[in-house]
C-alpha positions as CSV (number, residue, x, y, z in Angstrom):
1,X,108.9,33.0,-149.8
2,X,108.3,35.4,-152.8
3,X,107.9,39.3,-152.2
4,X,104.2,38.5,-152.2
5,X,104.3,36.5,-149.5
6,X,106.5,37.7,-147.3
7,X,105.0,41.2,-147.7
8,X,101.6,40.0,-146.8
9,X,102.9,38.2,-143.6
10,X,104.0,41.7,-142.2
11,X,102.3,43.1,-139.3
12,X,101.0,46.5,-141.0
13,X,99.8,44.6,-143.9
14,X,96.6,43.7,-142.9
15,X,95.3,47.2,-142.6
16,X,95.8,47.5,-146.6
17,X,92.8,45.4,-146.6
18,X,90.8,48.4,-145.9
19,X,91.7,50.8,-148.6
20,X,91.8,48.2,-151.8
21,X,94.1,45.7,-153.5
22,X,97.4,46.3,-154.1
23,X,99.3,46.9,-157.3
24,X,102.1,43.9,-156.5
25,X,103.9,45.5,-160.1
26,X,104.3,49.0,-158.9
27,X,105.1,47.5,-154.8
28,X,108.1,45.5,-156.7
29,X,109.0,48.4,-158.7
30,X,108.9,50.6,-155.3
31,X,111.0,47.7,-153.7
32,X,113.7,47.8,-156.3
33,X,114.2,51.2,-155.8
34,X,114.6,50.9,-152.0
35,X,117.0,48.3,-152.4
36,X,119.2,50.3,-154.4
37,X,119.0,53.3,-152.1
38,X,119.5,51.2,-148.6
39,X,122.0,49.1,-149.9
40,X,123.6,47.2,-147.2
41,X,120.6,48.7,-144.5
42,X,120.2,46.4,-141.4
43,X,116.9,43.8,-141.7
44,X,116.5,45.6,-145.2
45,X,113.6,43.3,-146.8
46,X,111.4,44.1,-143.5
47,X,111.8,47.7,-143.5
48,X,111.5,47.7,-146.9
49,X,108.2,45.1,-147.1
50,X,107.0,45.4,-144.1
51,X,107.2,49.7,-143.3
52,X,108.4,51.9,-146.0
53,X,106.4,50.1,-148.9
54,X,102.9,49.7,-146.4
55,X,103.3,52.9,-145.4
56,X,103.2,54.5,-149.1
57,X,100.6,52.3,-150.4
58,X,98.2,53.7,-147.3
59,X,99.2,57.1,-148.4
60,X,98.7,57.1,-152.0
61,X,95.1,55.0,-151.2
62,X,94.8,58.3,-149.1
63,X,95.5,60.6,-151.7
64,X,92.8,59.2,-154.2
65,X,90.2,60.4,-151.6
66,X,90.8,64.1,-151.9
67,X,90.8,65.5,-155.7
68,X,90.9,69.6,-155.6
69,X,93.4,69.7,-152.8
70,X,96.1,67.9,-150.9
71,X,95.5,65.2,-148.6
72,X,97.6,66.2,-145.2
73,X,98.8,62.9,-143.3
74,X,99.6,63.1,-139.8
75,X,102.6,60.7,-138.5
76,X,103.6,60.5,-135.0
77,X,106.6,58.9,-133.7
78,X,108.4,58.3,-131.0
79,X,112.1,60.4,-130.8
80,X,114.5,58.7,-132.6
81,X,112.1,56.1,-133.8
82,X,113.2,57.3,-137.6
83,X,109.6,59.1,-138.8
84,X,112.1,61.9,-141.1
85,X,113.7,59.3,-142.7
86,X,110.4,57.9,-143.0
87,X,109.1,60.3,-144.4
88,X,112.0,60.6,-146.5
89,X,111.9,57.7,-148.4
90,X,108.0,57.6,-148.8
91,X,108.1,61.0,-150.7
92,X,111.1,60.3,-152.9
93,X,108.8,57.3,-154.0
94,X,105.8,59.1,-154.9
95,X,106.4,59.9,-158.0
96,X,107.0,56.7,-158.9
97,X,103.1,56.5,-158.2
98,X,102.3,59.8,-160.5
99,X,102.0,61.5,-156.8
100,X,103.8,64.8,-155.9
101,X,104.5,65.3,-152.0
102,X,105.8,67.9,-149.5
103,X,106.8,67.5,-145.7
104,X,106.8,69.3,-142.7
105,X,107.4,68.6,-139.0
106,X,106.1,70.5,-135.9
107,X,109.5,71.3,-134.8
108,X,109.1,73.9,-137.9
109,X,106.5,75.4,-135.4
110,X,108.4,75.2,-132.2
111,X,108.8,78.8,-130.4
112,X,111.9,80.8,-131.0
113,X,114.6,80.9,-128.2
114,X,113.2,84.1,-127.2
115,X,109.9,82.9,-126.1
116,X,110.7,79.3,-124.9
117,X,113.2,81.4,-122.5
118,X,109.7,83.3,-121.7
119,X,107.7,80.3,-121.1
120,X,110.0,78.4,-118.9
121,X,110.2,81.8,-116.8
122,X,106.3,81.8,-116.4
123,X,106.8,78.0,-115.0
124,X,109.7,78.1,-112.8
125,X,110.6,74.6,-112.0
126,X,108.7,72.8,-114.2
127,X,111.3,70.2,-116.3
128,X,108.3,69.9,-119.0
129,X,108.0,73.4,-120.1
130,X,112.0,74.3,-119.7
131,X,113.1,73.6,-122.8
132,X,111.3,72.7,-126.4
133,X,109.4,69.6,-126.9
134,X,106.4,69.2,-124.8
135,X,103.0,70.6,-125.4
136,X,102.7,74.1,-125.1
137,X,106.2,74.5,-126.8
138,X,105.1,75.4,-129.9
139,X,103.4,78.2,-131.9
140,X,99.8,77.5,-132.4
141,X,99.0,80.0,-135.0
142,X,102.0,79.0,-137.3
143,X,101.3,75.6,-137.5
144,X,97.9,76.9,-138.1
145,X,98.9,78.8,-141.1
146,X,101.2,76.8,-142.8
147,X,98.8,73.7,-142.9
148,X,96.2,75.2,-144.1
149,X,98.0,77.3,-146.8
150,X,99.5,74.2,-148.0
151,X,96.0,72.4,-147.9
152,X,95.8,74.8,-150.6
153,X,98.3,74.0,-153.1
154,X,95.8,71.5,-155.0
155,X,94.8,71.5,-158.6
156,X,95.0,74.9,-160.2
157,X,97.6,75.7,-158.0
158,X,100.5,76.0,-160.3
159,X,103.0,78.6,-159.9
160,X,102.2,79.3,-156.2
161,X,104.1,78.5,-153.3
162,X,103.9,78.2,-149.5
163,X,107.1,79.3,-147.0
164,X,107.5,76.8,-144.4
165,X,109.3,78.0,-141.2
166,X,111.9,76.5,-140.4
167,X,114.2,75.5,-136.7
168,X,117.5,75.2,-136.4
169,X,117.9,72.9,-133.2
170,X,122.0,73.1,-133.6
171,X,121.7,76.6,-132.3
172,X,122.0,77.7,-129.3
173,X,124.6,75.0,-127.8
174,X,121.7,72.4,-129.3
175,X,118.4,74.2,-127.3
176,X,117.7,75.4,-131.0
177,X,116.0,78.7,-132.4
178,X,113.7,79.4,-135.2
179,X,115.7,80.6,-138.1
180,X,115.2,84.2,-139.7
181,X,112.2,84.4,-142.5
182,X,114.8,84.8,-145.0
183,X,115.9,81.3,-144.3
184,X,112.1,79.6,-144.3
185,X,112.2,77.1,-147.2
186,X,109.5,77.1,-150.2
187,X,106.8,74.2,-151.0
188,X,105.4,74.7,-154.4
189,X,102.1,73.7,-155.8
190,X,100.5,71.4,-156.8
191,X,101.2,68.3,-154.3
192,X,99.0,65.6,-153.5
193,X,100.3,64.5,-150.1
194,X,101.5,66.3,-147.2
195,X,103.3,64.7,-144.2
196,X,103.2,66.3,-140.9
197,X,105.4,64.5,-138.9
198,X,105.7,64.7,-135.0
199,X,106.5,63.0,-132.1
200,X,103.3,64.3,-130.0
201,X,101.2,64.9,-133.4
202,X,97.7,63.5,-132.7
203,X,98.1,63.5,-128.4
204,X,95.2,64.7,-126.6
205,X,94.4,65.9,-123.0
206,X,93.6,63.5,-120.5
207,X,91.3,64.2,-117.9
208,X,92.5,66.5,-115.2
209,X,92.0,63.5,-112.5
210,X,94.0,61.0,-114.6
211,X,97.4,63.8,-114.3
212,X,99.8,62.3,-111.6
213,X,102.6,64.8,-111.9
214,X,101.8,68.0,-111.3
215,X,104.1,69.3,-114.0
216,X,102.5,67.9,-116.2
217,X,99.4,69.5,-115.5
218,X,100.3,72.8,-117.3
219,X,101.3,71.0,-120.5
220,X,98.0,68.4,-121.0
221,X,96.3,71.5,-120.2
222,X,97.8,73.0,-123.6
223,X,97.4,70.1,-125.6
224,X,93.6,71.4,-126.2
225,X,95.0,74.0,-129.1
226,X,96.3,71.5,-130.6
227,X,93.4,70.5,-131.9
228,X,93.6,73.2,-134.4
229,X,96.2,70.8,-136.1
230,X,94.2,67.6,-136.0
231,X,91.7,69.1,-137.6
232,X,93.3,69.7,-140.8
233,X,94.8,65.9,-141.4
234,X,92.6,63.8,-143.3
235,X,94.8,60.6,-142.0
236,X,97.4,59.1,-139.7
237,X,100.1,57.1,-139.5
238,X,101.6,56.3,-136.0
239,X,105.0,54.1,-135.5
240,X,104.5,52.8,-131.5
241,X,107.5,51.7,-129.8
242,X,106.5,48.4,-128.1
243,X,108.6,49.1,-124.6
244,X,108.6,53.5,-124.2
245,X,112.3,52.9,-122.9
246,X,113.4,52.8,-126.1
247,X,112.6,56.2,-127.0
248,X,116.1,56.8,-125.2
249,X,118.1,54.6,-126.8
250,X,116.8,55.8,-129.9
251,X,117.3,59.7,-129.3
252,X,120.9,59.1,-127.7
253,X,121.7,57.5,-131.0
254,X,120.3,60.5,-133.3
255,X,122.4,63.1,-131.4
256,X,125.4,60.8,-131.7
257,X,125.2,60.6,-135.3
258,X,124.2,64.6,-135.2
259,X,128.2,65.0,-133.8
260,X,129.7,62.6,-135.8
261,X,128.5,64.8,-138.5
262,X,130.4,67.7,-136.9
263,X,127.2,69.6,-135.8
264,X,126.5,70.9,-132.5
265,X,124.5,68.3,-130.6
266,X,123.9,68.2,-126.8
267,X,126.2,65.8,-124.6
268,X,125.2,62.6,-123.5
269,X,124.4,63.3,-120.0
270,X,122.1,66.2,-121.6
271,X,120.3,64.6,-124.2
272,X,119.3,61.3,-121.6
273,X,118.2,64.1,-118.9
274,X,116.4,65.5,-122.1
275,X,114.5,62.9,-123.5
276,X,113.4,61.3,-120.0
277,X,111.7,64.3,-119.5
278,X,109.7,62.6,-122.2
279,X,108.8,59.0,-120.7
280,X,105.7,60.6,-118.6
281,X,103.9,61.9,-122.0
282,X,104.4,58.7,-123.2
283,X,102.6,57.1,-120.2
284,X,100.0,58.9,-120.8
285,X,99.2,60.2,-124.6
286,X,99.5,57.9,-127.8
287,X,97.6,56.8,-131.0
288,X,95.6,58.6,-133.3
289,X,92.7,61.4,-132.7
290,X,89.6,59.3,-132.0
291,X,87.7,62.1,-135.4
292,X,90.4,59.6,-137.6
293,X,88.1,57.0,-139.2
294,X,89.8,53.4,-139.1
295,X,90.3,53.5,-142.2
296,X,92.6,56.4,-142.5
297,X,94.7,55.1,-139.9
298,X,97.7,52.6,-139.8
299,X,99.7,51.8,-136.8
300,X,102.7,49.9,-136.5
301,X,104.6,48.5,-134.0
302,X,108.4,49.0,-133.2
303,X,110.9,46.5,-131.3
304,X,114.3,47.7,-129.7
305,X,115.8,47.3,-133.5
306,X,112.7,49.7,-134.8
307,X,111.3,46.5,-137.0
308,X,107.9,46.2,-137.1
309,X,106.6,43.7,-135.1
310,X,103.3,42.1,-134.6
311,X,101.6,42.7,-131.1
């Protein structure tokens, strides 16, 4: 099976069907490169042909729909489902298609120590709202004012700059705190594509009546501000674990590799009690914002192994 043919019989593939033909030169070209930085990567012709490569080609299709200004792409992930590395990959490739790109993730907008301390106070009890993660976690305004400053480092925007908080979730034991100012790291202008990654990017509230833990209550409650967010990505991208279990797996793995690194990362027994506290959003919240045209969205589905899969 050539790299034609064996691309086109992945699962996300079809959806490139709505934004043009593909440019099979630069897709080997792209594919080469991958191979060279995954060497020796587990099921490394489907992650390259049949994620990392789709996924790029829908962004850059993305990108020739805005001219003046950067086109922001949303892409929501389950923990530990690998949307950073993701991420990663697709922006070192960019370039390769005459694209410049920046990323982000909501975590940058998560509150500092001080306040999540605050806000699990105001909820006494409530396992959702007692540490970072959930909705209502996370500084609103920020997130605000970061995406749209760097929806304006378009054309013209040479020489300027936009600080991008940034969190630090080794600190505190592995809770995490928003680092100093000082530390906030720099996106310069111009870009074409932003990513704004997240693992509840793109959620929204369910109707009261549809709640049926009353913890959760507080939390789909806040997910309403969020769409100040939504409203500033043009497009999404949205990796779906097949069987929300996984989501543990996943995570447990992450912090492993986090302290085999030698940073502070929470225990075993602390991270699983973590990220269950998880499975209930996923119950209820996935997929895109309904204002994202199909056409701006791809979705792809994850087995145990995070390959895509068809479904």
């Amino acid at each position: 099976m050539d790299v034609q043919e064996f691309a086109a019989s992945g699962p996300a593939f079809a959806a490139l069907d709505l934004i043009g033909p593909v440019d099979w030169e630069r897709w080997r070209a792209a594919a080469a490169r991958l191979e060279h930085d995954l060497d020796g990567a587990r099921d490394l012709n489907r992650r390259i042909h049949h994620l990392y490569l789709p996924v790029l080609f829908f962004c850059a299709a993305q990108a020739r729909t805005t001219t003046r200004r950067p086109v922001l792409i949303g892409v929501q992930a389950p923990q530990g489902a690998g949307k950073t590395t993701l991420v990663s990959h697709v922006l070192s490739l960019l370039p390769e298609l005459g694209l410049r790109g920046a990323g982000v993730s909501i975590d940058d907008f998560y509150l500092t120590r001080e306040e999540q301390l605050q806000l699990a106070a105001a909820h006494p009890g409530n396992p959702y709202l007692e540490h970072r993660g959930y909705p209502g976690t996370h500084d609103i305004d920020l997130g605000v004012a970061t995406l749209a400053a760097l929806r304006n480092l378009g054309q013209g925007s040479a020489g300027q700059s936009v600080r991008v908080p940034v969190y630090d979730k080794s600190k505190h034991g592995g809770r995490g705190d928003r680092t100093p100012s000082s530390e906030w790291r720099e996106v310069a202008g111009p870009v074409d594509v932003v990513f704004v990654e997240g693992w509840m990017l793109g959620f929204t509230p369910v109707p009261a009546g549809e709640v049926d833990d009353a913890h959760l209550v507080e939390p789909n409650r806040a997910l309403a501000a969020y769409d100040r967010w939504h409203r500033l990505l043009d497009a999404f991208v949205v990796l779906r674990a097949t069987d929300p279990t996984f989501v543990l797996r996943w995570r447990v793995e992450a912090e492993e590799a986090m302290a085999a690194q030698g940073r502070p990362a929470l225990s075993r027994a602390a991270i699983e009690d973590y990220i269950r506290r998880f499975l209930p959003a996923y119950a209820h919240y996935g997929g895109a914002p309904d204002r994202i045209p199909p056409d701006r969205r791809l979705t792809i589905a994850l087995d145990a192994l995070r390959r895509p899969v068809a479904v």
